[in-house]
C-alpha positions as CSV (number, residue, x, y, z in Angstrom):
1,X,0.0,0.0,0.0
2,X,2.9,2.4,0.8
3,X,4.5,1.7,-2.8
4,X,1.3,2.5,-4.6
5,X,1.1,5.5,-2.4
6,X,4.7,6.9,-3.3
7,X,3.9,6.2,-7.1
8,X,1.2,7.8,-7.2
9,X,2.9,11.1,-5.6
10,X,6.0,11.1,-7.8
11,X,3.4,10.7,-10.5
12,X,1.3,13.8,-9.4
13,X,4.9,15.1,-8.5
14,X,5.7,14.8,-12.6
15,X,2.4,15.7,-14.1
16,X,2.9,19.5,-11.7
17,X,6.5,19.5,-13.0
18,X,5.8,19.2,-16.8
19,X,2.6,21.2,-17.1
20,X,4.8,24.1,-14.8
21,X,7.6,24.3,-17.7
22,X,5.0,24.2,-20.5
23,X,3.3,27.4,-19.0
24,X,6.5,28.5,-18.0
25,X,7.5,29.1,-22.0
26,X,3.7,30.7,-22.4
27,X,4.8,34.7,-22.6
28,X,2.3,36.3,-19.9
29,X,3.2,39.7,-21.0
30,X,0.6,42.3,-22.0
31,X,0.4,42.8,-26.4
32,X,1.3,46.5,-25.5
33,X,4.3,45.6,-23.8
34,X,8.1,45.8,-24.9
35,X,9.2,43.1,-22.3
36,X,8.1,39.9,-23.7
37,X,10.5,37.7,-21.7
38,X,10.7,36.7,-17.9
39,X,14.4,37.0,-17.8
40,X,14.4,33.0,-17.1
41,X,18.2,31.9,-18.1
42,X,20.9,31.0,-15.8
43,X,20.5,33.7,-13.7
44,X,16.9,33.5,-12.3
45,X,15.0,35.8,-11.2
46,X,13.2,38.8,-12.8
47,X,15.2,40.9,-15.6
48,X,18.3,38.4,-15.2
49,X,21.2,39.7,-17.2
50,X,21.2,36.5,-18.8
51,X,17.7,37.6,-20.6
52,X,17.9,39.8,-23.7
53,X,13.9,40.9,-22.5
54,X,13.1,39.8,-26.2
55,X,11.5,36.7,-25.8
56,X,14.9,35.4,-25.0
57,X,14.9,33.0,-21.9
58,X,16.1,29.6,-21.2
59,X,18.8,28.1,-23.5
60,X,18.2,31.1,-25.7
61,X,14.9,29.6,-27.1
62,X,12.0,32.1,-28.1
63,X,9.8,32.6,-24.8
64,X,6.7,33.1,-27.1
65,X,7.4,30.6,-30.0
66,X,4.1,30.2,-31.9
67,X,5.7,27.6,-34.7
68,X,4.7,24.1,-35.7
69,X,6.0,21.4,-35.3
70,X,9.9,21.0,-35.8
71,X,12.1,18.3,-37.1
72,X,15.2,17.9,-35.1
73,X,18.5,16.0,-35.9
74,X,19.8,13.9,-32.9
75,X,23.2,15.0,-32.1
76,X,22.8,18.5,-34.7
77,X,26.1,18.2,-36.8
78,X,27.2,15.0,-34.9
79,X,24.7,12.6,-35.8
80,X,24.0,9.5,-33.6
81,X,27.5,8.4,-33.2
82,X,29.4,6.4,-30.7
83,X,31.4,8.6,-27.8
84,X,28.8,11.7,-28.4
85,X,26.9,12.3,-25.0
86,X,23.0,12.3,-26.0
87,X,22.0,13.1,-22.6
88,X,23.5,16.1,-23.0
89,X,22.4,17.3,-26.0
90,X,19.1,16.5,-25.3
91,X,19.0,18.7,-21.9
92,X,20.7,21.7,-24.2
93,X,18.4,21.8,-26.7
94,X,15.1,21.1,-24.7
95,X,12.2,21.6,-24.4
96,X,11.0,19.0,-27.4
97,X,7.4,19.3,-28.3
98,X,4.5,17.1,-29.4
99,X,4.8,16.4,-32.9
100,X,8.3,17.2,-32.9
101,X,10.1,15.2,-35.2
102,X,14.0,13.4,-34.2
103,X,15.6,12.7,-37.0
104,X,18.2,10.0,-36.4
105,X,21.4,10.4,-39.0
106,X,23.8,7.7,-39.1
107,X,26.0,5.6,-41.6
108,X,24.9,2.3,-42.8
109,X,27.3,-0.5,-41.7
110,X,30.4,-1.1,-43.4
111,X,33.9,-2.1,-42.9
112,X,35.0,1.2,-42.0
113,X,31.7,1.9,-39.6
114,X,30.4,0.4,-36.9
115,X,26.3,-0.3,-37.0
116,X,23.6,1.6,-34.9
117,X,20.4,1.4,-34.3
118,X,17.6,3.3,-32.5
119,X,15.8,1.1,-29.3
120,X,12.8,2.6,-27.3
121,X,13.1,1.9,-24.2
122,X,9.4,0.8,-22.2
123,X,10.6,2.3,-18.8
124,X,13.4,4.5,-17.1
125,X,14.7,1.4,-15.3
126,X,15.4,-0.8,-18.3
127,X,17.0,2.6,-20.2
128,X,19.5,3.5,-17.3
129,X,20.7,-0.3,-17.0
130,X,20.6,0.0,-21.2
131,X,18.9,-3.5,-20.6
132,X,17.3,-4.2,-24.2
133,X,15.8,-7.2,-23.1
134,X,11.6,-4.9,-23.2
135,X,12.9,-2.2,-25.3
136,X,12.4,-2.2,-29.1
137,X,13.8,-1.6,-32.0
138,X,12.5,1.5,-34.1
139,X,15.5,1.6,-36.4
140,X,17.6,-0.6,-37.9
141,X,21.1,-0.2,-38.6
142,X,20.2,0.3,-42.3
143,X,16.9,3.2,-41.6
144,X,20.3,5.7,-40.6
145,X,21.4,6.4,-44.1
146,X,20.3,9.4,-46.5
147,X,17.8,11.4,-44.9
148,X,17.9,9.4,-41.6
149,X,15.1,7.4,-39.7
150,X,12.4,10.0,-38.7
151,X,10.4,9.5,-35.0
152,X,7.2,11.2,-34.2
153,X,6.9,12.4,-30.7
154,X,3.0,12.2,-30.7
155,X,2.0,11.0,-26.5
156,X,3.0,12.6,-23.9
157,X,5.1,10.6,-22.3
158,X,8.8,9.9,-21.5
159,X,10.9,8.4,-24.4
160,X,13.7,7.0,-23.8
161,X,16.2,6.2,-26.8
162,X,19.1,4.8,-27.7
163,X,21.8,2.4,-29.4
164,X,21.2,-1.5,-29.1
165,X,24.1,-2.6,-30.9
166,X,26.5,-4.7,-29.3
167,X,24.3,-5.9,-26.9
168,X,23.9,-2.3,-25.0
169,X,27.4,-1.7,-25.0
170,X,26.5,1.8,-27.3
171,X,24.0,2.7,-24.5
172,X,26.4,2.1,-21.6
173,X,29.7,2.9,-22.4
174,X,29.4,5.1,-25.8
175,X,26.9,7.6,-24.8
176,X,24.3,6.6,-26.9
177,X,21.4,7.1,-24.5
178,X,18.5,10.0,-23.7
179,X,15.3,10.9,-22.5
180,X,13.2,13.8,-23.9
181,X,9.4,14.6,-22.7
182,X,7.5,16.5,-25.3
183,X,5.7,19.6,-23.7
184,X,2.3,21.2,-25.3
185,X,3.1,23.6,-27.4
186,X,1.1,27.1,-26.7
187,X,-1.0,28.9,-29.3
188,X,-2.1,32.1,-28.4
């Protein structure tokens, strides 16, 4: 009874957490207004020196973005690669949206290259042990090449990614690994 208890609160916990940073890139500011940011970057607080006060706030994103739907390569100019950290990347360029799209770029196997792949993971436990054995496969090492293997973030929910080649050994020792959790995107 205590378990179900505690899951249901970090539940609650997460639901308060993700709907707070959605409204949080909303731009509450007045149409006649000049300041269209909160000042929200490293330094915050209200007009933080770290805010241009044009719609400029965390990670230098657009406070009052209004765009559709984006498609976003994993890694930018790296591609999915082994020795690039993902979980990195992916906390520098969040927030990810619903119907965002991740492109995953990477070379086909050949003698020169080693394969990848792209694994969804069914839960945080299985993707921070990079234990494949529920996750599955929504690339193969093939679905990389050209334009890259394209994946629709359409629930919200966590998605956790990353390489199953080798066994996991990508996911544990290569860096091949991270979570994003598509926000709502505001329409005013």
């Amino acid at each position: 009874m205590g378990f179900a208890f505690a899951y249901r609160l970090i539940l609650v916990v997460a639901v308060a957490s993700v709907l707070g940073i959605s409204l949080a890139n909303k731009d509450w500011g007045s149409p006649n207004s000049n300041y269209t940011g909160w000042g929200w970057g490293w330094g915050w607080g209200w007009g933080s020196s770290k805010s241009n006060h044009t719609g400029q706030g965390f990670n230098n994103h657009p406070v009052n973005e209004t765009q559709g739907p984006k498609k976003i390569i994993v890694g930018g100019s790296e591609n999915w690669h082994f020795g690039f950290n993902y979980s990195d990347w992916a906390f520098n360029n969040a927030p990810f949206y619903f119907n965002d799209t991740l492109v995953f770029k990477y070379d086909p196997p050949s003698n020169t290259t080693f394969p990848h792949s792209v694994y969804l993971f069914s839960d945080r436990w299985s993707y921070l042990n990079c234990d494949l054995k529920r996750a599955k496969m929504v690339a193969n090492a093939t679905q990389g090449g050209g334009e890259g293997f394209e994946f629709v973030l359409k629930r919200w929910t966590p998605y956790y990614f990353a390489c199953g080649e080798r066994n996991g050994f990508h996911c544990k020792v290569g860096g091949m690994r991270f979570m994003v959790m598509p926000l709502f995107r505001w329409h005013y």
